[in-house]
mmJSON file of the N, C-alpha and C atoms, coordinates in Angstrom:
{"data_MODEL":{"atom_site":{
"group_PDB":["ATOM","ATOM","ATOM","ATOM","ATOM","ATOM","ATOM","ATOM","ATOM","ATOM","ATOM","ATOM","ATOM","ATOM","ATOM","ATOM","ATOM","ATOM","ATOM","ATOM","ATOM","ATOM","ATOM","ATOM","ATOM","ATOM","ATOM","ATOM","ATOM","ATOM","ATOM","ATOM","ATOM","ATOM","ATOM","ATOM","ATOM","ATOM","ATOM","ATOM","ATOM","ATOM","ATOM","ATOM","ATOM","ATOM","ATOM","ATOM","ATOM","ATOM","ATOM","ATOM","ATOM","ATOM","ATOM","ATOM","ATOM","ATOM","ATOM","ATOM","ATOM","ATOM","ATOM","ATOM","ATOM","ATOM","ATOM","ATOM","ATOM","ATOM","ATOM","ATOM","ATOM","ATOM","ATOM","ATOM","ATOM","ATOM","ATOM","ATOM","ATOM","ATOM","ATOM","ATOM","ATOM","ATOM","ATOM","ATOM","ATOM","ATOM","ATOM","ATOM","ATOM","ATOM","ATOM","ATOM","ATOM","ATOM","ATOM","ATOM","ATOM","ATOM","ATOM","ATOM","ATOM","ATOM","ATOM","ATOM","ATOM","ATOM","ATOM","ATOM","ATOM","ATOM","ATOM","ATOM","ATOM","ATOM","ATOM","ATOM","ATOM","ATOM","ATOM","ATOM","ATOM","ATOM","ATOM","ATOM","ATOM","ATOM","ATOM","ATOM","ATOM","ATOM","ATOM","ATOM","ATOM","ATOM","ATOM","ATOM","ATOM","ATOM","ATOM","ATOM","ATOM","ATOM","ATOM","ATOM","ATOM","ATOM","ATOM","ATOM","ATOM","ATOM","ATOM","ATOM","ATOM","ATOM","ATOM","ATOM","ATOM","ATOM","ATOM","ATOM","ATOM","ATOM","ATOM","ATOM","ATOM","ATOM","ATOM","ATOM","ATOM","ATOM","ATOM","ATOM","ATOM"],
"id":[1,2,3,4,5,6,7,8,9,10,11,12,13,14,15,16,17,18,19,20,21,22,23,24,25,26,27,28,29,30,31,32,33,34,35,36,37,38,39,40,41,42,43,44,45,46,47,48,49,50,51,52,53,54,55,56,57,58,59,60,61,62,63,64,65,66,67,68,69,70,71,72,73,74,75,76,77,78,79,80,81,82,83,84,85,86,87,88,89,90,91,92,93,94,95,96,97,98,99,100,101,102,103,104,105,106,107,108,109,110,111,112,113,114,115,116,117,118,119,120,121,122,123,124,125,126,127,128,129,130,131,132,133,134,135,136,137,138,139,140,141,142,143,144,145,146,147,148,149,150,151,152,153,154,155,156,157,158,159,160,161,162,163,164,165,166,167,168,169,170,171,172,173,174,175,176,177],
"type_symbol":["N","C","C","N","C","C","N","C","C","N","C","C","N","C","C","N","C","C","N","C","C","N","C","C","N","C","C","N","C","C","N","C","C","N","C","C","N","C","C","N","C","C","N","C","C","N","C","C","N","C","C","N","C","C","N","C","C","N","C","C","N","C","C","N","C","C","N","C","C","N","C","C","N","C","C","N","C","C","N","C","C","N","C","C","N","C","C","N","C","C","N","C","C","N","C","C","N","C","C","N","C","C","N","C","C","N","C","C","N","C","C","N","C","C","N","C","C","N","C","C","N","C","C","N","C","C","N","C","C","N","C","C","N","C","C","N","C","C","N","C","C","N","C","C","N","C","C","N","C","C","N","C","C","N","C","C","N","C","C","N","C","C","N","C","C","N","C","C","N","C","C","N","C","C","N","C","C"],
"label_atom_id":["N","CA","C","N","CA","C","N","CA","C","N","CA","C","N","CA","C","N","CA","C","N","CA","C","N","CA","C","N","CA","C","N","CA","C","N","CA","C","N","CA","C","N","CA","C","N","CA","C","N","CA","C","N","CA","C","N","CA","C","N","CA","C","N","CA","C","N","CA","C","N","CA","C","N","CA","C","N","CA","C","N","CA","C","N","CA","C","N","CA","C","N","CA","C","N","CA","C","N","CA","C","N","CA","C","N","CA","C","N","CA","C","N","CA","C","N","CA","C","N","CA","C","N","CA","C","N","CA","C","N","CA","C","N","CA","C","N","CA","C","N","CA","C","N","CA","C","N","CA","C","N","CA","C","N","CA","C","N","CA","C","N","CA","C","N","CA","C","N","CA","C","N","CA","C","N","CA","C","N","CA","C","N","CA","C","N","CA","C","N","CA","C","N","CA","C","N","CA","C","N","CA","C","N","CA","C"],
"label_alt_id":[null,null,null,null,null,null,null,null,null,null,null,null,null,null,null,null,null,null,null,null,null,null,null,null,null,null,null,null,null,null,null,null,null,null,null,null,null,null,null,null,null,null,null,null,null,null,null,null,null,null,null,null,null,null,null,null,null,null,null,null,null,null,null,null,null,null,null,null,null,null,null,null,null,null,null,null,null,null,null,null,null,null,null,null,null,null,null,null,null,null,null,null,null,null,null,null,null,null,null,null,null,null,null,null,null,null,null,null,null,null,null,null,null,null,null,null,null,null,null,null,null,null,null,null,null,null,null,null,null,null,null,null,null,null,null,null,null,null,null,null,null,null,null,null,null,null,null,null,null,null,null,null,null,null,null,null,null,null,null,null,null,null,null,null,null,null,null,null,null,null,null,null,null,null,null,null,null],
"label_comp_id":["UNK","UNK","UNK","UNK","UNK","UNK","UNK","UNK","UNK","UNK","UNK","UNK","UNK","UNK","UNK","UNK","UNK","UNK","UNK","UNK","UNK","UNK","UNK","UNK","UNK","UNK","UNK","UNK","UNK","UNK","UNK","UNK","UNK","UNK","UNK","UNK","UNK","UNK","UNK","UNK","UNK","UNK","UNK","UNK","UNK","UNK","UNK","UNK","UNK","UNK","UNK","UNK","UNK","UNK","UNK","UNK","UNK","UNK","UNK","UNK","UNK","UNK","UNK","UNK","UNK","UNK","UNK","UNK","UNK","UNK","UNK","UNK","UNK","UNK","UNK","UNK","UNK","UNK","UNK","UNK","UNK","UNK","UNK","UNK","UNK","UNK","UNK","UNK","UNK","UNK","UNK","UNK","UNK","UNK","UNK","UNK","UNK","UNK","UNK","UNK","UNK","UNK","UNK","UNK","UNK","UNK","UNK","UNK","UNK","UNK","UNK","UNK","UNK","UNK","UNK","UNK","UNK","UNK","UNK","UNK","UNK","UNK","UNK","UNK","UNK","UNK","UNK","UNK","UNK","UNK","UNK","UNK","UNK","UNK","UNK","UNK","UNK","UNK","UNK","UNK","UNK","UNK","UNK","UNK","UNK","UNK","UNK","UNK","UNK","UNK","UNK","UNK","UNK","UNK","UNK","UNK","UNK","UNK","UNK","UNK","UNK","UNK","UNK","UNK","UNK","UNK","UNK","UNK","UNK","UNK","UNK","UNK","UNK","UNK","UNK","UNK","UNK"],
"label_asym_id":["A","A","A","A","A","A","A","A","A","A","A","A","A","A","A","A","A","A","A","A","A","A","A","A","A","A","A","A","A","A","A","A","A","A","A","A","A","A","A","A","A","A","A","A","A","A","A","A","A","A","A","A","A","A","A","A","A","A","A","A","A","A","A","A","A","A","A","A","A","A","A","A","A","A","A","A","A","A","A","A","A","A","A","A","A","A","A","A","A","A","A","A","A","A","A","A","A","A","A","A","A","A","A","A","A","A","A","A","A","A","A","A","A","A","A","A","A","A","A","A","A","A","A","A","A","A","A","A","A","A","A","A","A","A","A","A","A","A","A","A","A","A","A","A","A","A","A","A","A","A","A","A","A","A","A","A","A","A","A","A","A","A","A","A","A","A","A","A","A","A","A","A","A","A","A","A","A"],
"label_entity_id":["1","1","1","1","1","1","1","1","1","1","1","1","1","1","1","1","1","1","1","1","1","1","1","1","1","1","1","1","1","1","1","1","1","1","1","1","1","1","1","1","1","1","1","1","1","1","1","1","1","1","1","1","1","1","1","1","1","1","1","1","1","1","1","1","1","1","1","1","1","1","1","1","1","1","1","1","1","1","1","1","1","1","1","1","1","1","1","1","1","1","1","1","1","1","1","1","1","1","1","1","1","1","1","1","1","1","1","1","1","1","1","1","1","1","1","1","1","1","1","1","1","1","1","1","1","1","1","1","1","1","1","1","1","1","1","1","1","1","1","1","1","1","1","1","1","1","1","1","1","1","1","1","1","1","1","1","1","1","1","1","1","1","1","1","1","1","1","1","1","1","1","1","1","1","1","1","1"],
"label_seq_id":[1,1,1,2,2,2,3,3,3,4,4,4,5,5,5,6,6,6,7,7,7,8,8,8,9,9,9,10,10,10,11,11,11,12,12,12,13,13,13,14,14,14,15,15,15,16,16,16,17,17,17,18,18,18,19,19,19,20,20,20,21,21,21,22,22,22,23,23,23,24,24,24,25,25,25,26,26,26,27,27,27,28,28,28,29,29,29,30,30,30,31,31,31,32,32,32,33,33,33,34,34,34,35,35,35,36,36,36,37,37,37,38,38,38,39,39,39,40,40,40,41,41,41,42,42,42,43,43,43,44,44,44,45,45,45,46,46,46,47,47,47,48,48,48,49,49,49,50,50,50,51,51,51,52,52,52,53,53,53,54,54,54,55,55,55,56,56,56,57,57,57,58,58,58,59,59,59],
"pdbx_PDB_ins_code":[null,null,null,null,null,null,null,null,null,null,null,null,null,null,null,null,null,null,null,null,null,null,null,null,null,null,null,null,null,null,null,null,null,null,null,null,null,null,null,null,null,null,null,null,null,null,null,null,null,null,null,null,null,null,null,null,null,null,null,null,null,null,null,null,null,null,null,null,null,null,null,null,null,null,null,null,null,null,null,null,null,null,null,null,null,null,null,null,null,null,null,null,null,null,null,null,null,null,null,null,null,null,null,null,null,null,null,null,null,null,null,null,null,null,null,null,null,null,null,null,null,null,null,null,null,null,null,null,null,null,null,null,null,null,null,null,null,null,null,null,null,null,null,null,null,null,null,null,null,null,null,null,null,null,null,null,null,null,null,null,null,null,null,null,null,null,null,null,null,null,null,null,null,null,null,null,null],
"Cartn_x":[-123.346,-123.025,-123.417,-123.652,-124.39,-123.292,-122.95,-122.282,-122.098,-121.522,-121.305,-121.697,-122.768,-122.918,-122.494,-121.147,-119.996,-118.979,-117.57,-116.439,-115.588,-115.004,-114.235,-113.466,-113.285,-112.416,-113.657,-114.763,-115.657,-116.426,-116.64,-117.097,-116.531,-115.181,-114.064,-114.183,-114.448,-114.503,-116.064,-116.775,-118.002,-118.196,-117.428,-117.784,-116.168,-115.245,-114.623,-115.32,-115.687,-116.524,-117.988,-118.295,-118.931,-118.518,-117.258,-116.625,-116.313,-115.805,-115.45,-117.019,-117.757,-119.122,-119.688,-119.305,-119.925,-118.528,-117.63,-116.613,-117.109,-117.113,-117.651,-118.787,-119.462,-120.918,-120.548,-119.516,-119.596,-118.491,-117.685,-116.931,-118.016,-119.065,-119.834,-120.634,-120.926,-121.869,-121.086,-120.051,-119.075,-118.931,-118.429,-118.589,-119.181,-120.513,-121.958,-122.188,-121.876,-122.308,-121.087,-119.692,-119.149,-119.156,-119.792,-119.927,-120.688,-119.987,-120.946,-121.397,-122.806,-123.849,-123.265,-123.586,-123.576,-124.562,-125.771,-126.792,-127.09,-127.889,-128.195,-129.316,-130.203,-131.46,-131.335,-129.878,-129.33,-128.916,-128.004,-127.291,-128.123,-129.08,-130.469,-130.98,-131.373,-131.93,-130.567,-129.261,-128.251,-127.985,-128.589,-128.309,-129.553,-130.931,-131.791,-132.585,-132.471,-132.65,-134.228,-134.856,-136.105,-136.025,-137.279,-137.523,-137.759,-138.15,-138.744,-137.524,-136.337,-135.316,-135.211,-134.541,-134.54,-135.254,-136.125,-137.583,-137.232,-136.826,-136.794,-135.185,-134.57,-132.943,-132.719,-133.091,-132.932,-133.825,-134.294,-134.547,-133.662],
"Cartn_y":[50.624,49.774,50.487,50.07,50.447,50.775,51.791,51.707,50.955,50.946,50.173,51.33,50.447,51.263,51.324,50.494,50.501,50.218,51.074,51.232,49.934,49.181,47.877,47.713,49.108,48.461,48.776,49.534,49.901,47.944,47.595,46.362,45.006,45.54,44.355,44.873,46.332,45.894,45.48,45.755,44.963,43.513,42.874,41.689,40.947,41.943,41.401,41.694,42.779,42.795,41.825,41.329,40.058,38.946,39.115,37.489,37.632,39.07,38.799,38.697,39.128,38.651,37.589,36.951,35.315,34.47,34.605,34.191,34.032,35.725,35.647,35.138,34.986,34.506,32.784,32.551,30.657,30.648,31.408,31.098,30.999,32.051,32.204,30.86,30.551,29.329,28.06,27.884,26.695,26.525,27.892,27.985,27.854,28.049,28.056,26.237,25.302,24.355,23.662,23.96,23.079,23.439,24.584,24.699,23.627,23.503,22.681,23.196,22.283,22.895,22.637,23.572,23.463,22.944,23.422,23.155,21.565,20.844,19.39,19.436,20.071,19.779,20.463,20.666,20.808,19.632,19.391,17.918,17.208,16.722,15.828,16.004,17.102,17.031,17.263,17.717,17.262,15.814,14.955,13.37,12.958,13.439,12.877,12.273,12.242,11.681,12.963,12.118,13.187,12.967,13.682,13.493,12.496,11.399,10.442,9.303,9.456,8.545,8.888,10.329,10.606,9.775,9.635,8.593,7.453,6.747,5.557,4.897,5.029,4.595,3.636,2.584,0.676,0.505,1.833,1.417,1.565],
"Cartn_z":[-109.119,-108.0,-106.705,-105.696,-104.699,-103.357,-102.91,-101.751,-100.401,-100.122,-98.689,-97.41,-96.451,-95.718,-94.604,-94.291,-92.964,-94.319,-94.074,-93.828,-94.059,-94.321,-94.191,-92.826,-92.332,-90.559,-89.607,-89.858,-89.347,-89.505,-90.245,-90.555,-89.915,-90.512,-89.541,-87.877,-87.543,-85.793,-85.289,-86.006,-85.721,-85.225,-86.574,-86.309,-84.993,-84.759,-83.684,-82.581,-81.96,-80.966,-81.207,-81.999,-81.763,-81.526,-82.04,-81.673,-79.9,-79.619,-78.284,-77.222,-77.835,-77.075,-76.89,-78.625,-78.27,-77.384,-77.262,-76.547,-75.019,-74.742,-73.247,-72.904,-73.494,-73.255,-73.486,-74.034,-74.317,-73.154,-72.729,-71.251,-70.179,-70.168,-68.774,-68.692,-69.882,-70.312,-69.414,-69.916,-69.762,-68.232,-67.463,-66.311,-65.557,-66.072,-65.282,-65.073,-66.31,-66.357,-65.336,-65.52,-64.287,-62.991,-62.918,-61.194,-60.512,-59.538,-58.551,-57.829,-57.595,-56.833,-55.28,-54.702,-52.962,-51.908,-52.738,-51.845,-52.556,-51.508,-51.305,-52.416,-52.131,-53.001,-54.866,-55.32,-56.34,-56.532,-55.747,-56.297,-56.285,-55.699,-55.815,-57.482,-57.471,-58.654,-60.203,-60.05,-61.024,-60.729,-60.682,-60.287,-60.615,-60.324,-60.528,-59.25,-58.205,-57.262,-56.695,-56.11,-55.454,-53.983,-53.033,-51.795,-51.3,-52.267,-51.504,-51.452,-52.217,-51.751,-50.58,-50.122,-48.642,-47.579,-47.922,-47.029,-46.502,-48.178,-47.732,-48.113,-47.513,-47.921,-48.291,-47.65,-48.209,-49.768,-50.187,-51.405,-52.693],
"occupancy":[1.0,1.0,1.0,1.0,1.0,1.0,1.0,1.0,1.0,1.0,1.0,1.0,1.0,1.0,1.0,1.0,1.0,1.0,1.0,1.0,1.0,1.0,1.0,1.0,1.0,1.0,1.0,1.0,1.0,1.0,1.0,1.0,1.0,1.0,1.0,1.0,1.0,1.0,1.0,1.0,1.0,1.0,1.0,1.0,1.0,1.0,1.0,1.0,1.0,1.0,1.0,1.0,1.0,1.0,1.0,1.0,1.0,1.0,1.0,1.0,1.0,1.0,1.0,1.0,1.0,1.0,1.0,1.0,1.0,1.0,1.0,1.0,1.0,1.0,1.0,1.0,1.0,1.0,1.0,1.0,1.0,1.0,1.0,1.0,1.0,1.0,1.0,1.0,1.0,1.0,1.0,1.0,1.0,1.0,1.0,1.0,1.0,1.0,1.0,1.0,1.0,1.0,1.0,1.0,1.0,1.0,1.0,1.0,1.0,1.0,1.0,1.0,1.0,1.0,1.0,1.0,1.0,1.0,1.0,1.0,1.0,1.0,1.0,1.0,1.0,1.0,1.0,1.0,1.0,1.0,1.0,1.0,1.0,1.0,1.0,1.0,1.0,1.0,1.0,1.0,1.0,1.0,1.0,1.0,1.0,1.0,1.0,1.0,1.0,1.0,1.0,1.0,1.0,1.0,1.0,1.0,1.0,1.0,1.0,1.0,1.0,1.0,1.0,1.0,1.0,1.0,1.0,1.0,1.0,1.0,1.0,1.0,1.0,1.0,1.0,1.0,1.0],
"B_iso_or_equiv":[0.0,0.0,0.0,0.0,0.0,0.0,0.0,0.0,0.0,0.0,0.0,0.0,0.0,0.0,0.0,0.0,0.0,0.0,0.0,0.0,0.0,0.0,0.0,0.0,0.0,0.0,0.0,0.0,0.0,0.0,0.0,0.0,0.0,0.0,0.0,0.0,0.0,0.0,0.0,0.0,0.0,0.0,0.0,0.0,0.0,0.0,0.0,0.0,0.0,0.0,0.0,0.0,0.0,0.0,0.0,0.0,0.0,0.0,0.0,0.0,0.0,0.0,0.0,0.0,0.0,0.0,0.0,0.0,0.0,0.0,0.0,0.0,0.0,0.0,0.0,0.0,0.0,0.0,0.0,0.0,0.0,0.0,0.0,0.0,0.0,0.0,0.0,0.0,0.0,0.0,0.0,0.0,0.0,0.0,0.0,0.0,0.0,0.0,0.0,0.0,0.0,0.0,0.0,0.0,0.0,0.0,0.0,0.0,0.0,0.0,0.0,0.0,0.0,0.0,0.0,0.0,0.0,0.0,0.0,0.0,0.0,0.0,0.0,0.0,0.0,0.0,0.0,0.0,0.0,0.0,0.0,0.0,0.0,0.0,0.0,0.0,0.0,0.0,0.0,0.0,0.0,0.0,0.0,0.0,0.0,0.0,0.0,0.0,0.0,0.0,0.0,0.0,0.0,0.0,0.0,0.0,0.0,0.0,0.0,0.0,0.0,0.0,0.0,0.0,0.0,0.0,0.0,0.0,0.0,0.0,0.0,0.0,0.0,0.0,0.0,0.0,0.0],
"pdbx_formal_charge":[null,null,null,null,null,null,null,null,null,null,null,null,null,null,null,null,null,null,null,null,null,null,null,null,null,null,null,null,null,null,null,null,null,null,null,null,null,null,null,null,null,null,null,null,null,null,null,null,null,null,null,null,null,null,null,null,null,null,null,null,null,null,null,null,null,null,null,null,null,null,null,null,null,null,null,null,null,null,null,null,null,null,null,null,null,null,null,null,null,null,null,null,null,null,null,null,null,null,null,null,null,null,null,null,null,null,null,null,null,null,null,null,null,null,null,null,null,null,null,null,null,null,null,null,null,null,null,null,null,null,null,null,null,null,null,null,null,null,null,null,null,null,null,null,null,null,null,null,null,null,null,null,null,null,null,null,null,null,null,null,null,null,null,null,null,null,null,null,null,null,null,null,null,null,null,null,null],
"auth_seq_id":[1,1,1,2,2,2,3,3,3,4,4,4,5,5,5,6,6,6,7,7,7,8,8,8,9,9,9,10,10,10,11,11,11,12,12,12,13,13,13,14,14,14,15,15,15,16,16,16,17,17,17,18,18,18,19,19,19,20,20,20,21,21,21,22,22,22,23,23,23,24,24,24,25,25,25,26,26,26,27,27,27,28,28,28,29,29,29,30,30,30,31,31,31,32,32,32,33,33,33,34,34,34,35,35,35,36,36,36,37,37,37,38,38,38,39,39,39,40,40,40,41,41,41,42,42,42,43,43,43,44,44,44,45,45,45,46,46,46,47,47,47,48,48,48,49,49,49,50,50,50,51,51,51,52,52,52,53,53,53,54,54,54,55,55,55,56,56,56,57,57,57,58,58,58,59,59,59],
"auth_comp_id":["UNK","UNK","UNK","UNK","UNK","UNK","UNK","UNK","UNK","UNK","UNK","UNK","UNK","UNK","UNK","UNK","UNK","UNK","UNK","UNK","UNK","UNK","UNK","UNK","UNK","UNK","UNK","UNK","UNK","UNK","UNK","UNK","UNK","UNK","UNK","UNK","UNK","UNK","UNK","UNK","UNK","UNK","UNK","UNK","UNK","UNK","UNK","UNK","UNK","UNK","UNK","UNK","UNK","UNK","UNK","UNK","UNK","UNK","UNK","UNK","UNK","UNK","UNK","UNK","UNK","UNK","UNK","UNK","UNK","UNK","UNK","UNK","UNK","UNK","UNK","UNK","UNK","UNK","UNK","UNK","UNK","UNK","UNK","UNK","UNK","UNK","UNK","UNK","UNK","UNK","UNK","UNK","UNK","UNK","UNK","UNK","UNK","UNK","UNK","UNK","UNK","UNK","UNK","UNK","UNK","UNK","UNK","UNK","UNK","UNK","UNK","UNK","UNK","UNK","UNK","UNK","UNK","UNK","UNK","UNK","UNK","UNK","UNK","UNK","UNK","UNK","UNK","UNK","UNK","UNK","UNK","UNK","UNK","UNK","UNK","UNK","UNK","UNK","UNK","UNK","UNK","UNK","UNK","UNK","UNK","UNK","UNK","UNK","UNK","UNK","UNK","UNK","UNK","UNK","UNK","UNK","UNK","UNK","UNK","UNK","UNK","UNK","UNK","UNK","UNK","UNK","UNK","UNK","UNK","UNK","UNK","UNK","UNK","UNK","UNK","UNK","UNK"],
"auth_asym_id":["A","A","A","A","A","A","A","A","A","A","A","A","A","A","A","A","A","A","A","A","A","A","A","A","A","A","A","A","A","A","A","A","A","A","A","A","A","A","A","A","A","A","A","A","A","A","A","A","A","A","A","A","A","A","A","A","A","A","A","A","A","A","A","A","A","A","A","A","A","A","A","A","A","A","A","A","A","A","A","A","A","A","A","A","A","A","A","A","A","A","A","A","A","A","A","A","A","A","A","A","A","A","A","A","A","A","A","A","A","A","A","A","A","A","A","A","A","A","A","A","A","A","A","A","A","A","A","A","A","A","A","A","A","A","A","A","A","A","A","A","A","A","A","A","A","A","A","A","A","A","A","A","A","A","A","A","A","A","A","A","A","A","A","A","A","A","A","A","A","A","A","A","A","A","A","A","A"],
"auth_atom_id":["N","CA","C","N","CA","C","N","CA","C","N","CA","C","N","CA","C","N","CA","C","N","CA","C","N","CA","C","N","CA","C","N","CA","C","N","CA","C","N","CA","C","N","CA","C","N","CA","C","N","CA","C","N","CA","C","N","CA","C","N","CA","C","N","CA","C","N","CA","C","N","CA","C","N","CA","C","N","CA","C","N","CA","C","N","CA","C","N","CA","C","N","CA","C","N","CA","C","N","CA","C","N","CA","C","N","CA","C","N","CA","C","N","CA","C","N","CA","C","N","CA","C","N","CA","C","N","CA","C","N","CA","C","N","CA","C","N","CA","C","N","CA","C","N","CA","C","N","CA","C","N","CA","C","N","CA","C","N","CA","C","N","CA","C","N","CA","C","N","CA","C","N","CA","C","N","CA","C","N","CA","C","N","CA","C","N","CA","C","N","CA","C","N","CA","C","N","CA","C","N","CA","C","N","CA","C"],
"pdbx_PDB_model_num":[1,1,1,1,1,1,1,1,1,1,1,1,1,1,1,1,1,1,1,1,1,1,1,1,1,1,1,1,1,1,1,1,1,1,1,1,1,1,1,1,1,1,1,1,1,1,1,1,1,1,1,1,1,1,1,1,1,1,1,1,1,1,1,1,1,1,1,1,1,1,1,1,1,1,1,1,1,1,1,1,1,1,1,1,1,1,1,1,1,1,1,1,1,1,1,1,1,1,1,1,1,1,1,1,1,1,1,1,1,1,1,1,1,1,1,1,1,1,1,1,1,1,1,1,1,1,1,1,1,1,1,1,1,1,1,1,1,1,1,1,1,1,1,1,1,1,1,1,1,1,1,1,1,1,1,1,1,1,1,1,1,1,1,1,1,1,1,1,1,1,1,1,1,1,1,1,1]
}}}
């Protein structure tokens, strides 16, 4: 039979410090996506809207 080449708590903290990585990385994610934008020509384009509505308003 072939040895193990990590430890069982050596193994088990591996894969917790991965869990706490993909954690932080799916918080920063989450965060990133509900921020709101500040600047104008962000919200233009999270809406969809371009320069040329600006132009012409009654359209």
């Amino acid at each position: 039979m072939a040895e193990a080449l990590l430890s069982e708590s050596a193994s088990l903290e591996l894969v917790r410090g991965a869990l706490v990585l993909a954690r932080e990385m799916a918080k920063d994610e989450i965060e990133r996506l509900n921020k709101k934008p500040l600047q104008q020509k962000e919200v233009m384009e999270l809406y969809g809207f371009d320069h040329k509505y600006m132009k012409y308003p009654w359209c």
